[in-house]
Backbone as a printed PyTorch tensor [residue, N CA C, xyz], in Angstrom:
tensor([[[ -0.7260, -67.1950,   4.3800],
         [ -1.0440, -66.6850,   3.0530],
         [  0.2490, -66.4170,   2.2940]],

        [[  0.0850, -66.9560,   0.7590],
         [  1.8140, -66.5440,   0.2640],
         [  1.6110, -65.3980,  -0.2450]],

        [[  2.9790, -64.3810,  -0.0290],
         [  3.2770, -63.2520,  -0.6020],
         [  3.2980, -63.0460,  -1.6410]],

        [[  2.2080, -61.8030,  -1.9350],
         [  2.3580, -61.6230,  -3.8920],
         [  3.7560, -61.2740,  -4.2820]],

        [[  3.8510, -61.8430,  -5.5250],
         [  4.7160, -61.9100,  -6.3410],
         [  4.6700, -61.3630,  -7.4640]],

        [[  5.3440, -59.7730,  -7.9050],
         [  5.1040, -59.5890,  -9.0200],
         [  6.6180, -59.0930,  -9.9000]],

        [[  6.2480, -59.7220, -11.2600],
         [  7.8500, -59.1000, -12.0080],
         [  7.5360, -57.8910, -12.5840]],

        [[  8.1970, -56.8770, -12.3670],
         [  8.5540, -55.3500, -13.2550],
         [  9.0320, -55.7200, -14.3940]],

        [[  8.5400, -55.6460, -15.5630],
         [  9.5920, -56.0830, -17.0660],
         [  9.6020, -54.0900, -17.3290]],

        [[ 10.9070, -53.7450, -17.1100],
         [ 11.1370, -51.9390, -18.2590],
         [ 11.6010, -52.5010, -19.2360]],

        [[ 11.8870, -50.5540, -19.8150],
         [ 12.6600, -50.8250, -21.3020],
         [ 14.1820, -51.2060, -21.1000]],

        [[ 14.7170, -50.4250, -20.3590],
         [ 16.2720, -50.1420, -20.0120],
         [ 16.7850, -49.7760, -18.6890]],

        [[ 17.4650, -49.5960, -18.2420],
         [ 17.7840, -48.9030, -17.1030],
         [ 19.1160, -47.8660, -17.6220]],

        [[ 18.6240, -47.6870, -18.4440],
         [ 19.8900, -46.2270, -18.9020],
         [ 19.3710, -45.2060, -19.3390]],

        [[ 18.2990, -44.6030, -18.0630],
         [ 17.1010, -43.7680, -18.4440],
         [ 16.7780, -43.2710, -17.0200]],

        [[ 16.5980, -41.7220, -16.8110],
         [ 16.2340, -41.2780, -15.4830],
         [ 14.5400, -41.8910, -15.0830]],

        [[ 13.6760, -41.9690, -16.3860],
         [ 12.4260, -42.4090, -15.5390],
         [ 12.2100, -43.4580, -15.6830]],

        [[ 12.9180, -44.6560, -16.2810],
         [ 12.7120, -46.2800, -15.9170],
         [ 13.3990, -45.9150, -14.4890]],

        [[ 14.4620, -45.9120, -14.8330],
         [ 15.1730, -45.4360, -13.3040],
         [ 14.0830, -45.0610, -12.4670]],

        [[ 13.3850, -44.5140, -11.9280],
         [ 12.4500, -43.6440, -11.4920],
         [ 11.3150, -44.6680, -11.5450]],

        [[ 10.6600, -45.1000, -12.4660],
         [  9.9560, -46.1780, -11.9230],
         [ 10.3460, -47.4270, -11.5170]],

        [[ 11.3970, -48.0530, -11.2450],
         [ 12.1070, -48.6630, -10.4530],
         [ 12.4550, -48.9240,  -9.2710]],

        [[ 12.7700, -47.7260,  -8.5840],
         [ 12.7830, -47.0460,  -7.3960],
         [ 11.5090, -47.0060,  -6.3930]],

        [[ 10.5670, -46.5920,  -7.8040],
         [  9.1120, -46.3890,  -7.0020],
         [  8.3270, -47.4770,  -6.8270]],

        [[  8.7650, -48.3700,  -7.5850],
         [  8.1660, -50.2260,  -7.2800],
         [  8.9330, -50.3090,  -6.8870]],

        [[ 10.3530, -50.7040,  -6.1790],
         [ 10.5970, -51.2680,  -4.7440],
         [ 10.1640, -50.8210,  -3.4070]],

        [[  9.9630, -49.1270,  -3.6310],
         [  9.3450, -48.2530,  -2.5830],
         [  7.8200, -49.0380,  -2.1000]],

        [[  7.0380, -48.7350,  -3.4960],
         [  5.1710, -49.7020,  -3.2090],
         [  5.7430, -51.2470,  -2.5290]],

        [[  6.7940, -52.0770,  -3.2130],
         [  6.4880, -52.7270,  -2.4710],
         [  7.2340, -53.2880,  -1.1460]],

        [[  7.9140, -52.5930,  -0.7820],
         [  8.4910, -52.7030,   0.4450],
         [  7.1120, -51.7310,   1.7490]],

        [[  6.3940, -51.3910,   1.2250],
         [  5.4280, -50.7840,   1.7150],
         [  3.9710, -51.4130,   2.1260]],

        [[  3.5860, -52.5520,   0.8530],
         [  2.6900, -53.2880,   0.5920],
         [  2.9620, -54.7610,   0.8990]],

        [[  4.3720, -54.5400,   1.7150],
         [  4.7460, -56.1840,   1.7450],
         [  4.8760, -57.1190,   0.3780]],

        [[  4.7130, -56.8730,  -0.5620],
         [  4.5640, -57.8440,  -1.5920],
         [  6.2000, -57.8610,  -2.0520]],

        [[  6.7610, -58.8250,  -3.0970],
         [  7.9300, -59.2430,  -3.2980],
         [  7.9670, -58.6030,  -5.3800]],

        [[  8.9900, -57.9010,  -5.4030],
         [  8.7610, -57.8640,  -6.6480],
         [ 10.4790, -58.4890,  -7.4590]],

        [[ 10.5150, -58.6230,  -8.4270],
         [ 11.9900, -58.6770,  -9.1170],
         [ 11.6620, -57.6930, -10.2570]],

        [[ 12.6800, -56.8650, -10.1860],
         [ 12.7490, -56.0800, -11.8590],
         [ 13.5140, -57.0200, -12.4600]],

        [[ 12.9700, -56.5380, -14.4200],
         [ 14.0810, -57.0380, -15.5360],
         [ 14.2410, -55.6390, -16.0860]],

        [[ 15.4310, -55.2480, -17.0720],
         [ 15.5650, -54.4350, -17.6190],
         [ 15.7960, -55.2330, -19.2500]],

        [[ 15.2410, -54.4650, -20.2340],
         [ 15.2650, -54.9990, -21.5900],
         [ 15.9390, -54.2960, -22.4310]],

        [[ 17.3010, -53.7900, -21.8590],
         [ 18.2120, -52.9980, -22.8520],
         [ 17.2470, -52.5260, -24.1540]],

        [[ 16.2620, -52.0550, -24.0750],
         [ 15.3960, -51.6420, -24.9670],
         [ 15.4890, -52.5180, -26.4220]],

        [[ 15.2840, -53.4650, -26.2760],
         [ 15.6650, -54.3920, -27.0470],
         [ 14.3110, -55.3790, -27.2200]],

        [[ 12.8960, -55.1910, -27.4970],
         [ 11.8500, -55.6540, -28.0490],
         [ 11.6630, -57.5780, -27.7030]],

        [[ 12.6480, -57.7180, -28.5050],
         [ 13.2140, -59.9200, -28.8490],
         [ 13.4060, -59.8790, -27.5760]],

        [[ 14.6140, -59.0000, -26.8010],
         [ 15.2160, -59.4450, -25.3200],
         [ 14.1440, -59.2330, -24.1710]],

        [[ 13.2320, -58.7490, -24.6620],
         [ 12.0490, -58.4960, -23.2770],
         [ 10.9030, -59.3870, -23.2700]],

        [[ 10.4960, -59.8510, -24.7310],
         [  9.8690, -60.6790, -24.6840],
         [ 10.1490, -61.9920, -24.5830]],

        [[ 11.7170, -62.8380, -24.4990],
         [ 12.2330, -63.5290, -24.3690],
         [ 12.2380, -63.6740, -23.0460]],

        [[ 12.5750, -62.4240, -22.3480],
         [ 12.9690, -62.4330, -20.8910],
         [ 11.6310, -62.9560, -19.8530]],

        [[ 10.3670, -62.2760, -20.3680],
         [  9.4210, -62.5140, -19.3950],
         [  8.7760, -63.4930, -19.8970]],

        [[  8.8980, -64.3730, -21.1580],
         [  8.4500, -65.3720, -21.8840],
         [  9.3320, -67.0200, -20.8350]],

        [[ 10.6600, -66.2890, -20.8450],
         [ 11.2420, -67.9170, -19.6290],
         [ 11.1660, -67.5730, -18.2960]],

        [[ 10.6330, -66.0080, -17.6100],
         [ 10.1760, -66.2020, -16.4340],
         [  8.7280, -66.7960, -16.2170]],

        [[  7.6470, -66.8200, -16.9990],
         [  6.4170, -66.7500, -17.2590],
         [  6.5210, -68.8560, -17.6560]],

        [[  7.3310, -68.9840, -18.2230],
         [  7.5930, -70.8120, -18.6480],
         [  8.3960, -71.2600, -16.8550]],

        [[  8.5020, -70.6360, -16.0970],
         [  9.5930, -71.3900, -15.1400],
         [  8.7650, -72.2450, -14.3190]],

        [[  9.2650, -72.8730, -13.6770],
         [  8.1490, -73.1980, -12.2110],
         [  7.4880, -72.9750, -11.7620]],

        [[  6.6130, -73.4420, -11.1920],
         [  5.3570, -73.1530, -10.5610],
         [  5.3100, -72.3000,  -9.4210]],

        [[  6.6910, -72.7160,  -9.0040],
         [  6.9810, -72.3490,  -7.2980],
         [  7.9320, -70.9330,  -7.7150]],

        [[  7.7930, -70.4300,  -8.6950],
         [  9.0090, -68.9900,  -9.2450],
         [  8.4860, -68.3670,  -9.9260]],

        [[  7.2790, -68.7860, -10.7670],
         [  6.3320, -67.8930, -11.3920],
         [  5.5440, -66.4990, -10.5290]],

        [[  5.8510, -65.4050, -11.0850],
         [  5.1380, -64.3150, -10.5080],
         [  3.3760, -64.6310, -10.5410]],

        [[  2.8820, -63.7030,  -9.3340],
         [  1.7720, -63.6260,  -9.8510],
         [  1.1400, -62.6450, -10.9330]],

        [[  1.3310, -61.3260, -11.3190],
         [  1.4450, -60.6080, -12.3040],
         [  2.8020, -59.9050, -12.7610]],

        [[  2.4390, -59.5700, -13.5640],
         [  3.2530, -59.2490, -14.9470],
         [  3.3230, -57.7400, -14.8160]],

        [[  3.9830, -56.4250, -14.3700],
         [  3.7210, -55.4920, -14.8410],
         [  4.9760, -54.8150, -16.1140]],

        [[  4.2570, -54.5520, -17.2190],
         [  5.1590, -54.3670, -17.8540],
         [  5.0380, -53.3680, -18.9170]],

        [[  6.2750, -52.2170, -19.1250],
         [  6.5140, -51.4380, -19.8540],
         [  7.2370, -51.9180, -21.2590]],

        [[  6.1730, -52.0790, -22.7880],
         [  6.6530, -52.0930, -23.7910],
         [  7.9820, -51.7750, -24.4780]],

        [[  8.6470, -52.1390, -25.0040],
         [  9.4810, -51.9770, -25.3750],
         [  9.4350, -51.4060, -27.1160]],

        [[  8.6010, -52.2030, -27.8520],
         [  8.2530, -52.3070, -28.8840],
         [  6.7080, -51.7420, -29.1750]],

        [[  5.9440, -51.7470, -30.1280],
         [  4.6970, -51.1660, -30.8230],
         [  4.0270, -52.4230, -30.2810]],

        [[  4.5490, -53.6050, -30.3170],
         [  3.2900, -54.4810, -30.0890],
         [  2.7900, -54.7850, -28.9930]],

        [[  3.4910, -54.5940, -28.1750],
         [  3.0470, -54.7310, -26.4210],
         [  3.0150, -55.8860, -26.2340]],

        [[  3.5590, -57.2350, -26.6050],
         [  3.7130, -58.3660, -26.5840],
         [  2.4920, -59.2980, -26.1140]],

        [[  1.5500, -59.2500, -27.2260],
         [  0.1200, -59.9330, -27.2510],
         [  0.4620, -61.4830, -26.6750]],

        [[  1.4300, -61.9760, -27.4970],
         [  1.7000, -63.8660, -27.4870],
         [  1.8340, -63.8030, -25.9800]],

        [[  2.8550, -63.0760, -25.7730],
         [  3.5500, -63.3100, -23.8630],
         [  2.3210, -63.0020, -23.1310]],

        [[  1.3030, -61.8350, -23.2500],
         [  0.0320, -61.8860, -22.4810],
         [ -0.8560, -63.0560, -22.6940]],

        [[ -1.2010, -63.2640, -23.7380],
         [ -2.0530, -64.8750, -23.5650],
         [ -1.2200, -66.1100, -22.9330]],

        [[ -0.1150, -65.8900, -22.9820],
         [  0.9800, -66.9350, -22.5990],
         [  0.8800, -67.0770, -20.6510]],

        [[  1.0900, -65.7050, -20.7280],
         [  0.9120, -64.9450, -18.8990],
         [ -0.7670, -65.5410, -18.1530]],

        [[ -1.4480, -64.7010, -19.5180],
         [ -2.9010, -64.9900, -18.4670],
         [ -3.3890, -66.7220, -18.7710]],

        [[ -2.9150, -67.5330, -19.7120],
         [ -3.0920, -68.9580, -19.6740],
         [ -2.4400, -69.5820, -18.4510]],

        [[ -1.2550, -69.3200, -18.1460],
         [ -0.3020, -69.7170, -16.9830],
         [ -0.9020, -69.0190, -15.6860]],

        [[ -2.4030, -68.3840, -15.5500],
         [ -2.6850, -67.5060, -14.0700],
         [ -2.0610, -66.6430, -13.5440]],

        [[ -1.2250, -65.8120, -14.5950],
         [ -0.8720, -64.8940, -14.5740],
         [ -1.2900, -63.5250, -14.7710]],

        [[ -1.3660, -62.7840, -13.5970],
         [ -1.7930, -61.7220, -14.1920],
         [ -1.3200, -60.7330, -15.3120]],

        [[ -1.6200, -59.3460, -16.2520],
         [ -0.8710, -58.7130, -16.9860],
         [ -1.3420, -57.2710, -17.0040]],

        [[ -0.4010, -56.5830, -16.8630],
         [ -0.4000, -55.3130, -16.7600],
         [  0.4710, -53.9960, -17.8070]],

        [[ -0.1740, -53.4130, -18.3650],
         [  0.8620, -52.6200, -19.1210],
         [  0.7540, -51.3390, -19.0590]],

        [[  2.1200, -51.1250, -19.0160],
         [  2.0240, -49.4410, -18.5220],
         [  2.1220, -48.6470, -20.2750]],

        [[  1.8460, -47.4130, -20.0020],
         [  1.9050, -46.1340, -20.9390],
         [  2.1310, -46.7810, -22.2800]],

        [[  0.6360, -47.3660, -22.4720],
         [  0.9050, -48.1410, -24.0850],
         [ -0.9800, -48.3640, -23.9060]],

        [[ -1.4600, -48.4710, -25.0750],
         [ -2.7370, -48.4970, -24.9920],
         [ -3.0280, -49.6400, -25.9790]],

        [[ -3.4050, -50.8150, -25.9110],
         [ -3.2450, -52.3360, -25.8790],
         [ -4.6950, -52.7340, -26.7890]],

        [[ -4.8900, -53.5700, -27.7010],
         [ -5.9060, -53.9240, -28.5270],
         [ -6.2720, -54.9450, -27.9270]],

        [[ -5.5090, -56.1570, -27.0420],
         [ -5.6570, -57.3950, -27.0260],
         [ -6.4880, -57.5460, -25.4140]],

        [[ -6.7370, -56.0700, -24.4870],
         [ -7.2220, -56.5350, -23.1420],
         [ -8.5450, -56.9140, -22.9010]],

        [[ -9.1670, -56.6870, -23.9290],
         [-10.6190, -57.1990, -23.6810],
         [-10.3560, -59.2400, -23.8900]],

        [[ -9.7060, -59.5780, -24.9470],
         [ -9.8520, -61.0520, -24.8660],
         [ -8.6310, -61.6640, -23.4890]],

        [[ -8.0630, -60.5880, -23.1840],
         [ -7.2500, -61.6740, -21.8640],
         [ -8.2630, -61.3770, -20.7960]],

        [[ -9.2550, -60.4860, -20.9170],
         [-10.3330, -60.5530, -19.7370],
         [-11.2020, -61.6080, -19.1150]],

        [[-11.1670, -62.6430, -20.5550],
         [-11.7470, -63.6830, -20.4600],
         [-11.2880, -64.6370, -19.5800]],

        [[ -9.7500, -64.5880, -19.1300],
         [ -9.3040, -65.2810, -18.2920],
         [ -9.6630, -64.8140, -16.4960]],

        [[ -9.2630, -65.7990, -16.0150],
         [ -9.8900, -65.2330, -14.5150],
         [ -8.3790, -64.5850, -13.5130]],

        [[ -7.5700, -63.8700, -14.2920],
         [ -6.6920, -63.2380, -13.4790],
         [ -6.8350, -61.4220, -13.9660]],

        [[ -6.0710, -60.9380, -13.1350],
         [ -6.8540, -59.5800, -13.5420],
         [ -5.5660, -58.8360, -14.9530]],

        [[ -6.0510, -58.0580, -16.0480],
         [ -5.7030, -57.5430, -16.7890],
         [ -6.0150, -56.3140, -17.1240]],

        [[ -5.0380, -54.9380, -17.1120],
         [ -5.2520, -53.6320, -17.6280],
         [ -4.1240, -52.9280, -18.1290]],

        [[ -4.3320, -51.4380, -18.1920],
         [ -3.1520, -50.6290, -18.6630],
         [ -3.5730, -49.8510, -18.1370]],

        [[ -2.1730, -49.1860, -17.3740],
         [ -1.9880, -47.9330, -17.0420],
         [ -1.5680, -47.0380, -17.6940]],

        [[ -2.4640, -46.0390, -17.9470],
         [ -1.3780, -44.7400, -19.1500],
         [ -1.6260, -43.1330, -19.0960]],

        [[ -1.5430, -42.5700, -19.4340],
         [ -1.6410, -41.4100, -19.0610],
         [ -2.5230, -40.5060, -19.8030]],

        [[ -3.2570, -39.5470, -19.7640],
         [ -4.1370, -38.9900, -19.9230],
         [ -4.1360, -38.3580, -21.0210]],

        [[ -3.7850, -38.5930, -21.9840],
         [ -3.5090, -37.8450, -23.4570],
         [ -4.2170, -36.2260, -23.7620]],

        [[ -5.3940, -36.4800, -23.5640],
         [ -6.3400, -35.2300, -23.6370],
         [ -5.8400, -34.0570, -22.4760]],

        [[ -5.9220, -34.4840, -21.3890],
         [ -5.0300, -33.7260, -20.2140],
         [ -4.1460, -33.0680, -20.2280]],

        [[ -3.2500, -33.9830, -20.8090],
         [ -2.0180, -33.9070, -21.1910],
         [ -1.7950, -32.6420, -22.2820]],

        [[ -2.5280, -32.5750, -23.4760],
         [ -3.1490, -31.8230, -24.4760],
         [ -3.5590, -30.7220, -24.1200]],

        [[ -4.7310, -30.2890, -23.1040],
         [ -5.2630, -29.4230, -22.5720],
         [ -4.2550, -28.3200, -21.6480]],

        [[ -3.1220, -28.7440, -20.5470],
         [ -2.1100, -28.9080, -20.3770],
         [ -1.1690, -28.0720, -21.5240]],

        [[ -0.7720, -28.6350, -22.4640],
         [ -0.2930, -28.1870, -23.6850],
         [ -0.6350, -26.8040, -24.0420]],

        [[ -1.8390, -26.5850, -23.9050],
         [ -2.4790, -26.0400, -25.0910],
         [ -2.0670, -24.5550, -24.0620]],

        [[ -2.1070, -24.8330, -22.9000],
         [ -2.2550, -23.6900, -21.5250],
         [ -0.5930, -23.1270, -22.3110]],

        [[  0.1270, -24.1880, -22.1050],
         [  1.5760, -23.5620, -21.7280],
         [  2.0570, -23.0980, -23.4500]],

        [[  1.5330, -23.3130, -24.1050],
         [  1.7430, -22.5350, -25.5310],
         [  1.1750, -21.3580, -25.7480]],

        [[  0.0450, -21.0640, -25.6110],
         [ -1.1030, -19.9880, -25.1280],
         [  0.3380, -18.8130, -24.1690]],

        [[  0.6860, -19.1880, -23.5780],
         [  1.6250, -18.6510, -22.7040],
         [  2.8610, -18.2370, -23.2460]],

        [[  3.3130, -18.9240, -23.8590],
         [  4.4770, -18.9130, -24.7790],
         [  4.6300, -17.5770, -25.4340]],

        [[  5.7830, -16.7660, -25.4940],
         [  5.7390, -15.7120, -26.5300],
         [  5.5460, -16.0450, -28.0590]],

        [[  5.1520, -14.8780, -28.0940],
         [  4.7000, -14.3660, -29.8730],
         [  6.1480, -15.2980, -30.6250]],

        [[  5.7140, -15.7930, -31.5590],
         [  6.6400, -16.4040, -32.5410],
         [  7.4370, -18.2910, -32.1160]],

        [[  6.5640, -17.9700, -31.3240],
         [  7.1990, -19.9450, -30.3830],
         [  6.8710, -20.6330, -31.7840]],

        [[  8.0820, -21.6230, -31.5600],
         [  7.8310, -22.5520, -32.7340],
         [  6.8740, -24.0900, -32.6120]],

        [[  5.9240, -24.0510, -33.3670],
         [  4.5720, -24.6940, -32.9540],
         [  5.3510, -26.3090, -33.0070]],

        [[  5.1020, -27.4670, -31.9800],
         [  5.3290, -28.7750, -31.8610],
         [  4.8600, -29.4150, -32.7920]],

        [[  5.2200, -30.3440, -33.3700],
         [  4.5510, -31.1460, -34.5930],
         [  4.4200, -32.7770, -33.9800]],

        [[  3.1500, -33.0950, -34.6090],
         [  2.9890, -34.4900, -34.0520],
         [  3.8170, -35.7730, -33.8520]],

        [[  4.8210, -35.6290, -34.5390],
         [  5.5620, -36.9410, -35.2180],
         [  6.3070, -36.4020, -33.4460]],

        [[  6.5600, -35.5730, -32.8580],
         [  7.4630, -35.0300, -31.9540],
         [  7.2120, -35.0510, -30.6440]],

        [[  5.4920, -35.4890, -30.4440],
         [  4.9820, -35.7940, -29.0960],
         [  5.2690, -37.0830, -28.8180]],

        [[  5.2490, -37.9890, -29.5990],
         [  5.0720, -39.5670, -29.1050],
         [  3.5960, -39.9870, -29.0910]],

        [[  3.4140, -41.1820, -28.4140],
         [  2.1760, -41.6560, -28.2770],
         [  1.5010, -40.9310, -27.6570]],

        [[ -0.0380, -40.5840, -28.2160],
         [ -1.2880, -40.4820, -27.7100],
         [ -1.1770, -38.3410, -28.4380]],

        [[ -0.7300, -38.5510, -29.3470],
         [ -0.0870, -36.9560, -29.5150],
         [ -1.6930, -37.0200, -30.5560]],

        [[ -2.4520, -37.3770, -30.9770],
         [ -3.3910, -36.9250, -31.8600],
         [ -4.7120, -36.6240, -30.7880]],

        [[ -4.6260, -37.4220, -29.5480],
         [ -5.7730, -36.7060, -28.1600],
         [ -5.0220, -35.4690, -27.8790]],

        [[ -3.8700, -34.9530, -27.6720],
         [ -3.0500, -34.2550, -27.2980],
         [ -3.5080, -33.1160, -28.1070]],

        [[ -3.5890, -32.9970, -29.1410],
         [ -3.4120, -32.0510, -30.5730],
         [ -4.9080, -31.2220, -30.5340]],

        [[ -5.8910, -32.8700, -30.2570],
         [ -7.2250, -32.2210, -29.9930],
         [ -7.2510, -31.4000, -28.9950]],

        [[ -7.3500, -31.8810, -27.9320],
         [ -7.4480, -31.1420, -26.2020],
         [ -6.6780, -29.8000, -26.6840]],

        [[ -5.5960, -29.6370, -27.1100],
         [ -4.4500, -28.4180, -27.4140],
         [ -5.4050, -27.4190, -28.2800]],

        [[ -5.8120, -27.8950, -28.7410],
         [ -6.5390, -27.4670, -29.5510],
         [ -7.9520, -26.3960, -29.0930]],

        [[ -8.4640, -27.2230, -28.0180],
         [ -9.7300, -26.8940, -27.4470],
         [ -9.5090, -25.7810, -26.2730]],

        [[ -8.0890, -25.6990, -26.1300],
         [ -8.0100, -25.1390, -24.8240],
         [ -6.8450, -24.2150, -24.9280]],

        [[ -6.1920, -23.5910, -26.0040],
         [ -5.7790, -22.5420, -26.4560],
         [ -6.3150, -21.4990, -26.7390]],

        [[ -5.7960, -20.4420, -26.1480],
         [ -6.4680, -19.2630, -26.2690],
         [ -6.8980, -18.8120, -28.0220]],

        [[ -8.2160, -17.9010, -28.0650],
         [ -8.4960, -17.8910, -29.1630],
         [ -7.5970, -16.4330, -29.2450]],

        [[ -7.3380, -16.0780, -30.6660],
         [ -6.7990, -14.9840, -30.7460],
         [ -7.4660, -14.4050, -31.1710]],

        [[ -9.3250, -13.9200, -31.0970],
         [ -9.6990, -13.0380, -31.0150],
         [ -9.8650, -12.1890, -30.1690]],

        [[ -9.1130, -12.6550, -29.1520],
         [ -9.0240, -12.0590, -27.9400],
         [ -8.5730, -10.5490, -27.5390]],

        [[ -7.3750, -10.6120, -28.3330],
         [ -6.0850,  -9.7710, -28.1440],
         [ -5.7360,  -9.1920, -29.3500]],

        [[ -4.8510,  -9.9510, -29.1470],
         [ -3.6010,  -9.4080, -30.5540],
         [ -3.6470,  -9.8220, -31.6200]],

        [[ -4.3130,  -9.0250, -32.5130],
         [ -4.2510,  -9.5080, -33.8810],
         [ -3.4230,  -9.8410, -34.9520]],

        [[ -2.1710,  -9.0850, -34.5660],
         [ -1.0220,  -9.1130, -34.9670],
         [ -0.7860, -10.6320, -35.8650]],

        [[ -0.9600, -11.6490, -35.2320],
         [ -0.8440, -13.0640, -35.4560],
         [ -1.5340, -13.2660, -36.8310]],

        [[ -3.1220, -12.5720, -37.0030],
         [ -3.5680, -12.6780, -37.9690],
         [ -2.6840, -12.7380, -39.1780]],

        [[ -2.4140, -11.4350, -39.1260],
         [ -1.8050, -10.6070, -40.2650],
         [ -0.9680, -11.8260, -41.1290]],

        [[ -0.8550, -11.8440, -42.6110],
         [ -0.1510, -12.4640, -43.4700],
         [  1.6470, -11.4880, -43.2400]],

        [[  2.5020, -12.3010, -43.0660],
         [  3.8600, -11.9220, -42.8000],
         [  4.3740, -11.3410, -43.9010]],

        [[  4.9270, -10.3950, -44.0920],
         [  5.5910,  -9.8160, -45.8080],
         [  6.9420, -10.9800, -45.6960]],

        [[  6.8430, -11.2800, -47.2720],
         [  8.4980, -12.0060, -47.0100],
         [ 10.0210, -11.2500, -46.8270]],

        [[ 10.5420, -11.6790, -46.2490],
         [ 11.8640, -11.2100, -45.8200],
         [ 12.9490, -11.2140, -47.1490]],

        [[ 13.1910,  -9.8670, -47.0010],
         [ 13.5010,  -9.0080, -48.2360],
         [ 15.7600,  -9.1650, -48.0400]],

        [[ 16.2810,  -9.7630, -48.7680],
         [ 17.5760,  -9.7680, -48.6050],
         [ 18.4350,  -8.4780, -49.0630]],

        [[ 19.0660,  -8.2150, -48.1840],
         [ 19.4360,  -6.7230, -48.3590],
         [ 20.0560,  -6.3960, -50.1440]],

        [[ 20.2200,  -7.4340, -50.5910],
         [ 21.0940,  -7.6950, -52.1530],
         [ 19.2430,  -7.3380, -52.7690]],

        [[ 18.3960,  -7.6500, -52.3510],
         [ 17.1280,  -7.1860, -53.2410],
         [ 16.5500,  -6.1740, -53.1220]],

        [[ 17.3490,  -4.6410, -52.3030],
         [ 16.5250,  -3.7700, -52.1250],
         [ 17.3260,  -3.0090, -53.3800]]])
């Protein structure tokens, strides 16, 4: 039976958790027997989709069998997945949530995304702010990254109410009076 073959495409390797997932796919597969090669895409969008676009065009006998791969860019590289799953390739994408996986389903190799739990994640949130002393300065969306509007909800749902306690919070703040205005 031949050994699966799969390529890691990251963003960079000038990063503790590409780093870190790196490590942990040679670990799975020195474990699982399977053969993997990483690429790193100097976070560079053109250079990643270039990169797994002439591994994905090579030989028959050098072609991976799937694709797992961390975006670089917003688009998650739709062309290179139809490109991948036309060639019997499988495709996989991590922590990116993908428009195009229902039509590469149609092909007969397997296709998904792995990502992380946004709402969880949120809920999570909502605990360790709740916790936070009086006056914490509240996170703003633009500042979570992806999946920050499930985040905002869940945060939302699972923050303590402040009818609880301290009303203090209620209260409208007097404005701060400069000693030149008393």
């Amino acid at each position: 039976m031949k050994k699966l073959n799969v390529l890691i495409a990251l963003t960079t390797n000038d990063n503790d958790y590409q780093l870190e997932q790196a490590q942990a796919a040679e670990e799975a597969a020195r474990r699982l027997g399977i053969s993997i090669q990483i690429i790193h895409a100097d976070n560079d969008a053109i250079n990643q989709s270039q990169q797994i676009l002439k591994i994905i065009q090579s030989s028959t006998n050098s072609r991976p069998d799937a694709v797992v791969f961390e975006p670089v860019g917003a688009t998650a590289l739709p062309q290179v997945a139809r490109a991948a799953v036309t060639a019997g390739i499988g495709w996989v994408v991590l922590n990116r949530d993908v428009d195009y996986l229902a039509e590469l389903r149609t092909y007969p190799v397997p296709c998904f995304a792995i990502s992380s739990d946004h709402e969880e994640i949120g809920r999570i949130q909502g605990r360790q702010f709740g916790a936070l002393e009086r006056g914490a300065r509240r996170a703003h969306p633009e500042e979570m990254g992806a999946g920050a509007a499930e985040r905002i909800l869940a945060t939302s749902k699972t923050r303590p109410s402040r009818s609880s306690g301290d009303r203090t919070r209620d209260r409208p703040r007097r404005p701060h009076r400069a000693a030149s205005d008393a």
